[in-house]
N, C-alpha and C positions, 0 to 999 in steps of 0.2 A: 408468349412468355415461355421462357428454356426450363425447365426442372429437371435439376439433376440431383438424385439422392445417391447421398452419402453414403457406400455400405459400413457394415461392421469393421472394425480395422482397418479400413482402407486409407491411404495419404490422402492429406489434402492435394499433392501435386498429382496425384491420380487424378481426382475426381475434377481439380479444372482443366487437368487435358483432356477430359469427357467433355466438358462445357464447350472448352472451346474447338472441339470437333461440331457437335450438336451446331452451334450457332454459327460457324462455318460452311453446314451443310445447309442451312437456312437461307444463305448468301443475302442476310440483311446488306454487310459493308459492300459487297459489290453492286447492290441496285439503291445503293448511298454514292456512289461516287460516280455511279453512270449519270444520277441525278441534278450532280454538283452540274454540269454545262450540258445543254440543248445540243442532243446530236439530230438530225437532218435522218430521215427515213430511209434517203436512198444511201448514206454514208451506214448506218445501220446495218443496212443489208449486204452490203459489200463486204463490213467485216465479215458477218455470219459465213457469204460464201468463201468469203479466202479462209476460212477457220474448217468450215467446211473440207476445202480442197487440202487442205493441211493436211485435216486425220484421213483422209483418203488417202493420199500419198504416206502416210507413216504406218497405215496398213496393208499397201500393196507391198512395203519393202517388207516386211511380216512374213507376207503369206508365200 
């Protein structure tokens, strides 16, 4: 469960862009929708390494 308090004065549109930072960094929705269809282990993993090889290369232009 998220709890977010409310400070003193502060907006309400403050405190649900708290919320919904918090439960964003929670990534309920995203292991909801990985959930919706049956991915395959070895398809799994492939993404991983092409995600992988991604920030690898968006790091080598970086550095």
């Amino acid at each position: 469960m998220i709890i977010v308090n409310v400070k003193e004065g502060e907006s309400l549109d403050r405190a649900l862009k708290r919320f919904k930072k918090k439960f964003e960094k929670t990534g309920v929705l995203r292991e909801l929708r990985s959930r919706q269809a049956y991915e395959k282990r070895s398809v799994t993993r492939r993404t991983q390494v092409k995600k992988a090889i991604y920030k690898q290369s968006l790091n080598q232009d970086n550095g």
